[in-house]
N, C-alpha and C positions, 0 to 999 in steps of 0.2 A: 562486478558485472559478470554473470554468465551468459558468455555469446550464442547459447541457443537451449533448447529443452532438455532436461536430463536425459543422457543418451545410450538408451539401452537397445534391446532386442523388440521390434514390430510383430506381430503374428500375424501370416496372411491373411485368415479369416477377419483380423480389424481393416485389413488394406482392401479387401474386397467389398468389406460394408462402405469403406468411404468412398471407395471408386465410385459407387453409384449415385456418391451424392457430386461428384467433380462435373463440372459445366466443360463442355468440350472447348477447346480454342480454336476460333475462328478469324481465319489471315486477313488482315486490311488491307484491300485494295489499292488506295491510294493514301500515300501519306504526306504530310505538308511539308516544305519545300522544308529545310535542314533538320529533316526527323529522319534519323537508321531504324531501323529494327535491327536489334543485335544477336534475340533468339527468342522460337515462341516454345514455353515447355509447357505441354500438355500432363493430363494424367495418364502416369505410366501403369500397365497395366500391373496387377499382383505386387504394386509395390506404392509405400504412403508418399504423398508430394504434395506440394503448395502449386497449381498451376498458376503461370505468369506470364506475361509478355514483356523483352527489356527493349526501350529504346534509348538511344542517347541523342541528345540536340547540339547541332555546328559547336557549340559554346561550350561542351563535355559534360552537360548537367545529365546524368543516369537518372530517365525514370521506370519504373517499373507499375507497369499494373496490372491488379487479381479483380476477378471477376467473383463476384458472390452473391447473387439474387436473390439470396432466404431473406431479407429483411430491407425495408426500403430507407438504406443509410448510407454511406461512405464515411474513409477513415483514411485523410490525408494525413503522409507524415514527408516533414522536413528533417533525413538526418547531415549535416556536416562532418567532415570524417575530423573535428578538431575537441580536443577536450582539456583537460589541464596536463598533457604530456606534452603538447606543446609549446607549454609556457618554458620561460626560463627562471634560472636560479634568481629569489628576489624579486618576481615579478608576478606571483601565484594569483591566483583565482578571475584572470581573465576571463576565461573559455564562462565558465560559472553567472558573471557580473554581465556577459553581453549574453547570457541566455537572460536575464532581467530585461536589457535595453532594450531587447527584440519586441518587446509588448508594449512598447513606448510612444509609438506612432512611426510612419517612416511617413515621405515628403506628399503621398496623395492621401495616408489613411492620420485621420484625427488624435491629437494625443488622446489614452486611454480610449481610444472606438474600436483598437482589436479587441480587446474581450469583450464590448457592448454587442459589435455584431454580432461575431461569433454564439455568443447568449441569447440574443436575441431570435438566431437562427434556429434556437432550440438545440445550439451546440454541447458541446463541452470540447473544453483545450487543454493544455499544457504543456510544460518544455521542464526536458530536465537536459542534465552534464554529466559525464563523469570520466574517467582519465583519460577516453579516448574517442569520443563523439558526444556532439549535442543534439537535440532532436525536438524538433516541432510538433505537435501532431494536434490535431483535432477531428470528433467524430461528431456529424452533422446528419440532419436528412437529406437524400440523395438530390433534393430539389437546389440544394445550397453549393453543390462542390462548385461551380465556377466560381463566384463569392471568396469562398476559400484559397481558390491559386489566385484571385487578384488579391489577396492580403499578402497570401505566403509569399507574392514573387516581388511586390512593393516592398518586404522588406528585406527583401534578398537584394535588390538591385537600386533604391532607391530609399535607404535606411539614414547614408549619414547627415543629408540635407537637413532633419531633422533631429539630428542628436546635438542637445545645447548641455553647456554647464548644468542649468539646474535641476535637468533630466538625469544625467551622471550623477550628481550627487544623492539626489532622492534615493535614486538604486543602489550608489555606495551603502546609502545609511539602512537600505532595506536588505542587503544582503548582509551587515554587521548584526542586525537583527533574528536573521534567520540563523547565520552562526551562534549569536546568543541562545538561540529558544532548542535549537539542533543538536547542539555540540556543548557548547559554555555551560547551559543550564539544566544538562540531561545528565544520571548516573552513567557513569563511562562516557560519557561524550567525545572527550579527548583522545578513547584509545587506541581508532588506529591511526590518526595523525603522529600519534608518537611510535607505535609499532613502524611504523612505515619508516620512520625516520631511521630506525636501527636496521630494518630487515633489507634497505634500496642503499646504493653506493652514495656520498653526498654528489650533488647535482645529478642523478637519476629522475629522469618526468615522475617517477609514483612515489617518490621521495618527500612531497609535498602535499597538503590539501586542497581537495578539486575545490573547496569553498573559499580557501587560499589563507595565507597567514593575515593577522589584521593589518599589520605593517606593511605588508605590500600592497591591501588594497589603501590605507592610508596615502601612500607613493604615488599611486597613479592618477595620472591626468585623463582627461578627457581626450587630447592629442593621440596618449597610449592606444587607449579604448578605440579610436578610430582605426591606427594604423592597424589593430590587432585584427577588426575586420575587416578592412583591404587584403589583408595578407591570408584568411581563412576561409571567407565567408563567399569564396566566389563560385559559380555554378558549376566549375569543375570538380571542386571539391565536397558535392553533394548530391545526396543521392533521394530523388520525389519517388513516393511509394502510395501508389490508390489504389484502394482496396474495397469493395462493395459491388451496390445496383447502379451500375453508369452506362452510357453509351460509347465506346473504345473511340468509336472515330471523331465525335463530337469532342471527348477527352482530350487527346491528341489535339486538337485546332488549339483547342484552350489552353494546353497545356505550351505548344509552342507561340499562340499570341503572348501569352503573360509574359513569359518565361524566354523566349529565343531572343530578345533584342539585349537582355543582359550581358556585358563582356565578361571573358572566361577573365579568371584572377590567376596569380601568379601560380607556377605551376608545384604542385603535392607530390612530394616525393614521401613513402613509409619509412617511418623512423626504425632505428637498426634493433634488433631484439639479440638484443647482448647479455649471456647468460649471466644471474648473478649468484655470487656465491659469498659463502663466508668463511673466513681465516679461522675464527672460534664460536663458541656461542656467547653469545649477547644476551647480558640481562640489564632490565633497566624496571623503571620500578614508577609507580605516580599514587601518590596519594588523594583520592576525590570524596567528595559528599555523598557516599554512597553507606550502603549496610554489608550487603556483603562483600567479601575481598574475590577476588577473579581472575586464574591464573591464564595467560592466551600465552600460543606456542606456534609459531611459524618457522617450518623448514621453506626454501627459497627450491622452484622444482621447473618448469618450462616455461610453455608461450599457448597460448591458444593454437588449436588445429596442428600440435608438436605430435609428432607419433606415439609419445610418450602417453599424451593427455587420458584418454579411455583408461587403460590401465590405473593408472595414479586416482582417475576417478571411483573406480571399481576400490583401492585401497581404502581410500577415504571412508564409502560406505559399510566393507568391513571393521573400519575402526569404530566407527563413530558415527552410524546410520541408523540410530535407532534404537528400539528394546531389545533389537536383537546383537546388535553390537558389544564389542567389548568393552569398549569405553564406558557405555552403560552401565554392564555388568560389574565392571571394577570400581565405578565412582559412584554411579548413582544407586542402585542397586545396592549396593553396601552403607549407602549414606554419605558416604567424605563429599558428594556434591550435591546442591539441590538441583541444578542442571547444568550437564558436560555435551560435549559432540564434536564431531569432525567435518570438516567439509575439505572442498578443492577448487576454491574459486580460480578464475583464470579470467584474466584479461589480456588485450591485443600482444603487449610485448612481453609480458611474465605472468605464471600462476604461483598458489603460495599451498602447501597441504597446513594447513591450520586448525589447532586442537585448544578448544576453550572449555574450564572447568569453573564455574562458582562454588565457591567452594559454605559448605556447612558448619554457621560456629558451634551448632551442639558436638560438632567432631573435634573443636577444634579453632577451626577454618584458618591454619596454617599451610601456606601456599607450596612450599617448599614437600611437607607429607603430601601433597598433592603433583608437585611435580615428580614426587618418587612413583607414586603410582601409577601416574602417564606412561615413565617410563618401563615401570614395570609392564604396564598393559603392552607397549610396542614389543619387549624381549617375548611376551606372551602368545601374540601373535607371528611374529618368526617361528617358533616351535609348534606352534599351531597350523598354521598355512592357511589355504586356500580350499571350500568346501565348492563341491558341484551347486551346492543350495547356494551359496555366495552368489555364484555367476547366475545362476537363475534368476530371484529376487529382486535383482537389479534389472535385469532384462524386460521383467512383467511388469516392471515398474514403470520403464519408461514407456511400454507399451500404451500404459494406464496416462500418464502424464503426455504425451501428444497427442492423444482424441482428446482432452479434457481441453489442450491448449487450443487445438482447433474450434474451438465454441462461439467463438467471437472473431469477428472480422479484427479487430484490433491485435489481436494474438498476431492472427497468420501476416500481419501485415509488417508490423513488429522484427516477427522473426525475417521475412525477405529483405528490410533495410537493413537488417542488421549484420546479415550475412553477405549482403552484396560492400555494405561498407568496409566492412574487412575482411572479407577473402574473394569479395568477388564474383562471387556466384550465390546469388537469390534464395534457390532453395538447395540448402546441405544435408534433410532428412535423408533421403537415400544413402550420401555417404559416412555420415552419421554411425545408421545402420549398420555398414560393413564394416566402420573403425572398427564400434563396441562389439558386435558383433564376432568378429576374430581373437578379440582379449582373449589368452588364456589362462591358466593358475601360473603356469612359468611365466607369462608377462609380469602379473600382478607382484611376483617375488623378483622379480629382476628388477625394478621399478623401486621395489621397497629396499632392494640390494642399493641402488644409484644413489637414490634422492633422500632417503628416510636412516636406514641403518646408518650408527654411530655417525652421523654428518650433523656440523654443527647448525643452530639452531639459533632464536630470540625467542626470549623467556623474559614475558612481561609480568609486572605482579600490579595490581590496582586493589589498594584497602585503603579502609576507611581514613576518614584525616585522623592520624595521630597514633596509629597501630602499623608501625613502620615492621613490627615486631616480626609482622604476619608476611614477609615477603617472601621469595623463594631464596632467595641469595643477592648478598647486595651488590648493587651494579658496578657493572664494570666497564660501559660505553656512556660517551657522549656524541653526540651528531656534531660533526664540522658544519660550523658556519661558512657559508657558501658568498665569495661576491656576489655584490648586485651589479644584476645584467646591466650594461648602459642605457640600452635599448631596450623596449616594451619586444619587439618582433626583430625575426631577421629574415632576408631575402625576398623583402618588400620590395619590388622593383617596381618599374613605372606603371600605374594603374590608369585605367579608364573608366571614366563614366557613364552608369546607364543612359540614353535618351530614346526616348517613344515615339512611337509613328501613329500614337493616337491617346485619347485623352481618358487618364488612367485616374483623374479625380475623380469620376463618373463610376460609384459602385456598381455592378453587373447587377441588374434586377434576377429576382428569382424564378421560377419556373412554376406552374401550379404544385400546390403540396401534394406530396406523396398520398396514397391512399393508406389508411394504418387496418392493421388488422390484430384487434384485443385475441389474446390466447383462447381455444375454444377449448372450456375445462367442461369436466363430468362430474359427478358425484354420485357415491355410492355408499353403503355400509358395511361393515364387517358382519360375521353372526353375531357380533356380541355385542354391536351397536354405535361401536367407533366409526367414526365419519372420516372417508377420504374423497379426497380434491387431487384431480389430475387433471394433465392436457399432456396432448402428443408432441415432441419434439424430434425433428427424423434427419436431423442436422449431422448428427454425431449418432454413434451405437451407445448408448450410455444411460444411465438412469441416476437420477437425483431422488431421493427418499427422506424427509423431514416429518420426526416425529416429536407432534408438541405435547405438552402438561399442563395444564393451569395450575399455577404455584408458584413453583420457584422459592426467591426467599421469603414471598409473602406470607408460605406456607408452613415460616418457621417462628416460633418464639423467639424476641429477640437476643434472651438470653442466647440462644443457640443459634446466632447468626454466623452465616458462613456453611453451614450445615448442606445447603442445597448445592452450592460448590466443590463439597466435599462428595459428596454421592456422586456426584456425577464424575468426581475424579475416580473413586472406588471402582466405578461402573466403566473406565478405561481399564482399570486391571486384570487380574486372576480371575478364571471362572471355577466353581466347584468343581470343574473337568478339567481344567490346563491352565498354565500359570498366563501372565502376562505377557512372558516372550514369547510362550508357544501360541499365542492368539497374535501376537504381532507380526511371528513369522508366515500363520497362514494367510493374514492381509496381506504381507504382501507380495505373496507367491498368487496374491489374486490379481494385484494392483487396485485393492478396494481400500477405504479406508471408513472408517466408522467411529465417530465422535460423540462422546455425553457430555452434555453441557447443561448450564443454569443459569437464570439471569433472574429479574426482580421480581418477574410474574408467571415465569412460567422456566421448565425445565426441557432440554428437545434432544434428542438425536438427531445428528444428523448423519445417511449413507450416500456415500460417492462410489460405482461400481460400473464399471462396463458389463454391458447385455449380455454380455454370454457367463458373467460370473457373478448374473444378480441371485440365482439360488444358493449358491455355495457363500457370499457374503452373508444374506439373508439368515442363514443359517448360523453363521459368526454371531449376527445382532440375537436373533432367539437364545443362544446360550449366554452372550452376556447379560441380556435383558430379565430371563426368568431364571437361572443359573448364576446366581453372582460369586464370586468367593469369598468376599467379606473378612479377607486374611489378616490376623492383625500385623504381622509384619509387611505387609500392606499401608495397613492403614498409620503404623508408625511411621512413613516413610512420606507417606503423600502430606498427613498433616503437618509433619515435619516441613515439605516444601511448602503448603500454601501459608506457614507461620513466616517461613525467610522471605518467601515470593512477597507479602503483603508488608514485610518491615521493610523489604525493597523497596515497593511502590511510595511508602511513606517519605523516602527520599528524593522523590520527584515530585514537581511545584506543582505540574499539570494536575497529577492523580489529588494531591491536598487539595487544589481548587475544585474540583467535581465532587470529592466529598465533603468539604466542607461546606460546601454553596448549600449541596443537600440536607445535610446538618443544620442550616442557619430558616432553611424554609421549612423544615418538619420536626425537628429534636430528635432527640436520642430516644423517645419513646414511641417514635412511628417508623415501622419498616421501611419507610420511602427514606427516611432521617439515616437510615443506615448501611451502609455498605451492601452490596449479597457477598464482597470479599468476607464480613467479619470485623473482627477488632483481632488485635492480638492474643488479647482475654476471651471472647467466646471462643476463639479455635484454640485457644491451649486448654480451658476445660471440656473440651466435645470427646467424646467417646465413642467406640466402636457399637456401640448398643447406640448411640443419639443417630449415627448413622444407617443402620438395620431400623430402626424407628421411624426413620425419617423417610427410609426406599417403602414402607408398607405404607404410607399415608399419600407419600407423591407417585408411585410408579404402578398406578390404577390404570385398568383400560374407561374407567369413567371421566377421568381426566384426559385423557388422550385424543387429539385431532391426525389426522395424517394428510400431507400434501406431497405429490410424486409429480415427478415429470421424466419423459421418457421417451424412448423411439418405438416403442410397444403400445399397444392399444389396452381402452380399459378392460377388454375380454379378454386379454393375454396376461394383463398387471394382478389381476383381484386372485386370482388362484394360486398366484406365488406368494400374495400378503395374508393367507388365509389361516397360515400361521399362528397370525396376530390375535386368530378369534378364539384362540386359547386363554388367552388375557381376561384376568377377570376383577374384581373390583368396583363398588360404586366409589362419585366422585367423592371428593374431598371438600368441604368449604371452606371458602379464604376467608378469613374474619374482614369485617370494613376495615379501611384506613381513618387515621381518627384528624381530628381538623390542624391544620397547619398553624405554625407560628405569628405572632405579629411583631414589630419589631420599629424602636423610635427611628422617627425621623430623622435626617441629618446625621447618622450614621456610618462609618466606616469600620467593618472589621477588618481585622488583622492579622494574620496569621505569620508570626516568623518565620523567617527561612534565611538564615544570617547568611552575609556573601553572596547571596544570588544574583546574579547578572543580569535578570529579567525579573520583572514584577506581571503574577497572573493576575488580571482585573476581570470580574464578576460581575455582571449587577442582574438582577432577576426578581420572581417574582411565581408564587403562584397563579395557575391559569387555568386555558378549555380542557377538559377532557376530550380525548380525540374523537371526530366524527368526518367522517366524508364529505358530507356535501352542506353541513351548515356552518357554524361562525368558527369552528376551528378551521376548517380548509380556508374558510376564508378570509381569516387570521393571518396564515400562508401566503394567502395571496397578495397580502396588505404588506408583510412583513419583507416582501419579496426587494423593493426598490431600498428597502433601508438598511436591510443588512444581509440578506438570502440568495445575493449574487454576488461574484466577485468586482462586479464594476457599481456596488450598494454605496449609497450614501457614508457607510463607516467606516466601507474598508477603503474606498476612494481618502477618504479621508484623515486616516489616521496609519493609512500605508503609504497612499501615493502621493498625498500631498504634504504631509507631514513627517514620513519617515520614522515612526514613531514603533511601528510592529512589522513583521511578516505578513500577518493576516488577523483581520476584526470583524467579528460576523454577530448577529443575533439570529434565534430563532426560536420558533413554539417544537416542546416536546408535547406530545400526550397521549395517554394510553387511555385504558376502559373508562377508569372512575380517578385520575387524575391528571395534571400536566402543567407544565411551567413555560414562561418566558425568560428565554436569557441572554445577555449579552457578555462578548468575551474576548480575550486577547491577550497575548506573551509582548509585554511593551520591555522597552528599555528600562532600568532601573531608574536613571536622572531625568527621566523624562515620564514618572509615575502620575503625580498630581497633574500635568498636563494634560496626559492620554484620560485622566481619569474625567477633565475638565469637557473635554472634546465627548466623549461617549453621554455626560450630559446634556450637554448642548443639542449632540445631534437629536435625544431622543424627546428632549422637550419639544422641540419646535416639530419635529414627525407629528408627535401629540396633539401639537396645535395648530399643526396647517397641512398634518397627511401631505399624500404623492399628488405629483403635477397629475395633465393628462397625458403628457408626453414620457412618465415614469408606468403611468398605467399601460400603454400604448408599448410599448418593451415589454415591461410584464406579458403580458395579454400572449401576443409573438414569441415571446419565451418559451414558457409554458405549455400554450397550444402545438408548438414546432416538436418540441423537446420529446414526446411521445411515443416520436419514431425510433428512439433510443431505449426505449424502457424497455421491451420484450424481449431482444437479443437472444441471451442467454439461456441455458435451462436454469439456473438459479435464479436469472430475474423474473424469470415466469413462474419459475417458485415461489418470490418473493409476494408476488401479484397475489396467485393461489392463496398466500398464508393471509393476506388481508382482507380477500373476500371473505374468507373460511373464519378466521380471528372476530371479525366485527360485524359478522354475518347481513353483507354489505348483499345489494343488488347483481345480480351478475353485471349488468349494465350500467352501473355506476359512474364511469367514466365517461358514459355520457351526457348526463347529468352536470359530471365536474366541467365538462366542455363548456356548457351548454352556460354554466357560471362565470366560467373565465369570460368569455364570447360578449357574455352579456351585464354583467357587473359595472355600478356606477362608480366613480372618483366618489362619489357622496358617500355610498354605502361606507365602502372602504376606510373613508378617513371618519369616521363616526366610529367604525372598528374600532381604527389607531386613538383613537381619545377615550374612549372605554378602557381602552389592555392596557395603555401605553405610561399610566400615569409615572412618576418619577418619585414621586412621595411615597408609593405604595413597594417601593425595589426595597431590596437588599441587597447591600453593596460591601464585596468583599475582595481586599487584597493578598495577598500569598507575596511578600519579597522580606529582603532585608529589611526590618524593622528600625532598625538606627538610621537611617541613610532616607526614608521614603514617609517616616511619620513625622516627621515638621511640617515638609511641604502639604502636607495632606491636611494637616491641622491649619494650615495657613491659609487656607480653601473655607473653612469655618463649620470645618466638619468635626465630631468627637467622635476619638479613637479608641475603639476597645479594640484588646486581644486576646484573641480566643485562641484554643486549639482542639484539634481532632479526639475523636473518646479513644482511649488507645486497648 
């Protein structure tokens, strides 16, 4: 967890553009009877801030709310100042297991009816944990916030009425699950649960996992679970944050009806932040299902908001921030890693300066050469020091990364819980500022003198099973096993229960909806005939620039796949004028960043740049775009990583089921059939001529769209892109895709994955090609109730009532001239044939008797609500652009799609679902242990092939 945005140096000129956009605070009159105002902070002149108002209610619940009228939304958040440092030895992944229960129902709201409404409001929600708070939140249109404090404060003050046995259990079995798919069944998944274990004292809160050991949630009762939230979860120890278009004083009523009759809970004292340290260095070692091995180095250094923290932050980024870093330079750069780097995370009671290297077997990939070279690189840096460019870089960076974070109400609101839940005051940018600010090159050395120089260390090694060979040094700790706590909590004293002075089954009706307003774009052309799509965005100073290709890897022979991935890696590097670092360092002495990429059909740039350093970026992307450098030691190095990076992915079940699904619907002789990663085999034959080939057929201005969004006008944009009209080239044609696979009945593939802990399940099918307003959208629409929301027909069922996965969904993709149906899920291994049994079931009988009207009626309300959410951002309104732009859609489109939702029959709909849906027509593919999961699957009266991926 980092407790707020990277923290560098502000420039007045950005604090003067956002002044203008800060809504003034204006004092409330009167406030309801046990409401304080605790402070109202306006925007401060020549300097950046979140304004807010705090108040707190008789009961000590801290709410805080930001006013923000760009967009007709709100973004409630619940944080609790409790996480898993609370827990005790033996007793892990409380905090974790009752952010589950919270979605559960409490005594006025229905089991499973939080996420219904909330979805249905056109919301989106969620809740995460981690060592030191949990957090609520959901972002709604602004017609919905009262809605929202009647759920949030029912399950705040009237949660345990409703917490039974078999509600516990479900969520036991749903969080073993999530550990499985997270941690068990992910390369490295295990590794900082074990790092932590050597680098924290035994019984230390960060010494354990927030997800918790399996054992301990095996242990616990229901009883636990309860006591754990009488003793956390009371309104003292939580902090309400709204953030959006609301009414302050109408807020306030709502805020203290829901909310004020709750009793305060025992009372939160902050746990002691007791420095940790180590006696020697610690090495420990784990062997996993991975390809490459992976050396992680943690020295042990302060505490969040430690006088220390900036500096140590600023070290970090010299290590190991980047192209321009040492780190870099010594591992990657030379090759011994296909990717290394540093950071300085820091949580409430300790931070940790941490240096991770994968290491590369054509070097090698012996971990131990690679901890010489770490160490080498830190002796290097001592004799090196601290550059004025150093402290710069960092500065312009962060200047760049707080306008970016202000883009969304969700950010700014984010960062005020977060800084009031542990240090107490709301907004910290200002001081922030003056920490980083003051850093000097003698902090940065005194800092590396304390915590880094010769002080010991944990040195983790993770290789492959059975290449023990490849460690750094064999270990020399074990973690002490810890008693188990007697008790689940402690200093549980005598509690009180909510009761209402009115009738809280009764959900709060809604308010008329919001008025929406679709982004108002322009369009124009370059002289050379390239098309751009923009709209004004005056939110932030900043500009979004996305430039597309039509290609991608369609545009390559398959022989040569991987090819369009590879270019656009080439196209991050060297230009025929400066190498790589020196183009990295002028990013980010801009705080711009600028990225080539590639996907199945098309190839894009995309630039992120504040207004006042959109020429000087701009002029970055011209030299790499028409300037490349095509360097072979370059290009040794890049295909070198996208060969380890892709034998990497081949060790994850997830990445095997997305290609192989693809594989099973198109073959190995259709581009769709194949990766745009590659095989191991096309990237190890491509050549630096196949990519010079490849940039003169894809990186035409005849292929090229461009979509921008901006605080600048189109008469201020077009003369800065005009650049671009240098660009020349017609387009390119993509050859057709050739016709998909057919595949018997009564089928099940197979795919090995020996030992896996989770089995991925598959089933799909070819489908619509994508269209806006006819049977794909409405596809969409049909697909919605049975698998396209999280309260769907599959995932109700094969999460919440069965326990069986994390999360089960289906859905239609589809682009120009193809697209597919699929359904999907990380289930439990012993519980394969089951889940496999259920995902039939549900989709037959969909087929056969489609959504109620009471499924439609949700839908409908969804959908139409949900609207007020899509424009936000400058990138969603990019996203918008690129679809209008992409399928050369109506600008007005979306009225249309209303006008469908609004009006569409249950009849339509489920004649859809019997058309798509058929069950005979799928291909159904499993990704797990092969020994363990093909009886039962045989015993279903299915025949088992197994296949595997083209390699």
């Amino acid at each position: 967890m980092k407790l707020h945005l990277k923290k560098w140096l502000l420039a007045s000129a950005i604090s003067a553009a956002l002044i203008g956009c800060a809504h003034e605070v204006q004092p409330v009159s009167t406030l309801p009877q046990g409401v304080s105002l605790i402070e109202a902070v306006a925007q401060a002149e020549n300097q950046v801030s979140i304004p807010y108002k705090k108040y707190q209610l008789a009961n000590g619940l801290t709410v805080i709310l930001h006013q923000d009228k760009s967009d007709p939304l709100v973004h409630v958040d619940v944080t609790y100042h409790v996480g898993s440092a609370r827990e005790l030895a033996g007793r892990s992944g409380f905090a974790h297991l009752f952010e589950h229960m919270m979605f559960q129902g409490s005594q006025h709201v229905a089991d499973e009816q939080h996420f219904k409404v909330i979805t249905e409001a056109g919301g989106t929600l969620n809740g995460t944990t981690n060592t030191d708070r949990t957090n609520y939140f959901e972002t709604v249109p602004s017609n919905q916030l009262e809605k929202m404090l009647w759920l949030e404060s029912d399950r705040m003050g009237f949660l345990l009425p409703a917490l039974t046995d078999k509600k516990f259990e479900v969520q036991r079995e749903t969080v073993k699950n999530e550990r499985a798919q997270r941690i068990d069944n992910r390369p490295y998944g295990r590794l900082n649960e074990r790092f932590n274990q050597a680098l924290y004292p035994a019984g230390h809160p960060y010494s354990w996992p927030v997800i918790g050991w399996p054992e301990d949630l095996d242990r616990a009762t229901s009883s636990d679970v309860k006591h754990f939230f009488q003793r956390w979860y009371g309104p003292n120890n939580a902090t309400l944050t709204i953030g959006g278009d609301f009414d302050e004083v109408q807020t306030l009523a709502w805020v203290n009806k829901y909310f004020g009759e709750i009793p305060r809970g025992p009372e939160v004292k902050p746990d002691a932040k007791t420095a940790v340290t180590l006696d020697k260095t610690r090495y420990i070692s784990m062997e996993d299902k991975v390809h490459l091995p992976l050396l992680y180095i943690g020295f042990p250094t302060v505490y969040a908001q430690h006088k220390d923290e900036a500096a140590l932050d600023l070290l970090a980024n010299i290590l190991g921030g980047g192209k321009t870093s040492l780190i870099y330079k010594n591992l990657v750069k030379e090759g011994f890693a296909v990717q290394a780097g540093v950071s300085h995370p820091c949580q409430e009671l300790a931070c940790q300066m941490s240096l991770y290297a994968v290491a590369n077997p054509a070097k090698g990939g012996n971990l131990a050469d690679i901890e010489t070279k770490v160490n080498q690189t830190i002796a290097e840096f001592e004799q090196r020091g601290v550059t004025n460019d150093d402290l710069q870089k960092v500065k312009v960076q962060f200047e760049a990364d707080t306008i970016f974070g202000m883009q969304s109400v969700q950010g700014k609101v984010s960062t005020l819980a977060a800084n009031q839940t542990f240090f107490g005051q709301p907004d910290m940018v200002g001081s922030d500022l003056a920490r980083y600010a003051n850093v000097t090159k003698a902090d940065v050395m005194r800092v590396f003198n304390t915590y880094i120089k010769n002080k010991p260390m944990v040195v983790m090694s993770v290789v492959p099973e059975g290449q023990t060979q490849l460690i750094a040094h064999q270990d020399n700790f074990t973690p002490k096993v810890m008693p188990i706590a007697q008790e689940a909590v402690t200093g549980l004293t005598g509690t009180a229960f909510a009761k209402s002075s009115f009738d809280r089954s009764k959900m709060p009706a809604s308010s008329a909806a919001p008025l929406l307003t679709v982004p108002q774009l322009w369009q124009a052309k370059l002289e050379n005939g390239i098309s751009v799509m923009g709209t004004e965005s005056n939110e932030t100073p900043t500009v979004e620039l996305l430039i597309y290709l039509d290609g991608g890897h369609r545009l390559a022979s398959l022989d040569k796949a991987g090819v369009a991935d590879l270019t656009a890696s080439m196209l991050n590097e060297s230009s025929s004028k400066r190498s790589s670092e020196e183009l990295a360092g002028a990013l980010d002495m801009l705080g711009s960043s600028i990225s080539f990429g590639a996907s199945g059909s098309q190839s894009y740039i995309k630039v992120s740049s504040l207004t006042e350093n959109l020429n000087a970026t701009l002029a970055l992307v011209e030299e790499r775009l028409f300037s490349p450098g095509f360097l072979q030691a370059d290009f040794d190095r890049v295909k070198q990583q996208a060969i380890q990076g892709l034998q990497h992915q081949l060790s994850d079940p997830n990445y095997i089921a997305r290609a192989g699904f693809k594989a099973l619907l198109y073959g190995n002789d259709n581009p769709m059939g194949v990766s745009s990663n590659g095989t191991v085999k096309s990237l190890s034959a491509l050549t630096l001529d196949d990519v010079k080939q490849y940039y003169q057929q894809q990186y035409r201005a005849g292929n090229a769209q461009m979509v921008v969004v901006s605080d600048l006008n189109q008469q201020q944009l077009m003369p800065k892109l005009s650049l671009f009209s240098q660009w020349q080239g017609e387009a390119t044609q993509v050859a057709a895709l050739g016709t998909s696979l057919t595949h018997p009945k009564s089928t099940v593939y197979l795919i090995d994955k020996p030992g896996a802990a989770q089995s991925v399940i598959t089933l799909g099918k070819t489908s619509l090609a994508y269209d806006a307003t006819g049977d794909y959208f409405k596809a969409y629409l049909m697909n919605y109730p049975l698998g396209g929301a999280f309260n769907s027909r599959i995932n109700l069922n094969l999460r919440e009532d069965k326990g069986y996965t994390y999360g089960a969904r289906t859905m239609f993709v589809g682009a120009e001239d193809s697209g597919e149906f699929m359904a999907y899920a990380s289930v439990r291994s012993d519980v394969t044939a089951d889940a496999l049994t259920e995902f039939v079931n549900e989709l037959t009988a969909y087929q056969a008797k489609g959504m109620t009207d009471d499924e439609l009626n949700f839908m409908r309300n969804s959908i139409a609500q949900g609207q007020a959410l899509e424009y936000e951002t400058p990138y969603q309104k990019a996203g918008f652009l690129r679809m209008i732009q992409r399928y050369q859609l109506d600008n007005n489109f979306t009225a249309e799609q209303d006008n469908i939702v609004n009006n569409i029959s249950t009849q339509e709909l489920n004649q859809l679902a019997s058309q798509l849906l058929n069950i005979d027509d799928m291909v159904i593919l499993v990704v797990g242990d092969k020994t363990s999961v093909e009886p039962s699957i045989k015993a279903l009266g299915y025949q088992v092939e197994t296949v595997t991926l083209a390699e």
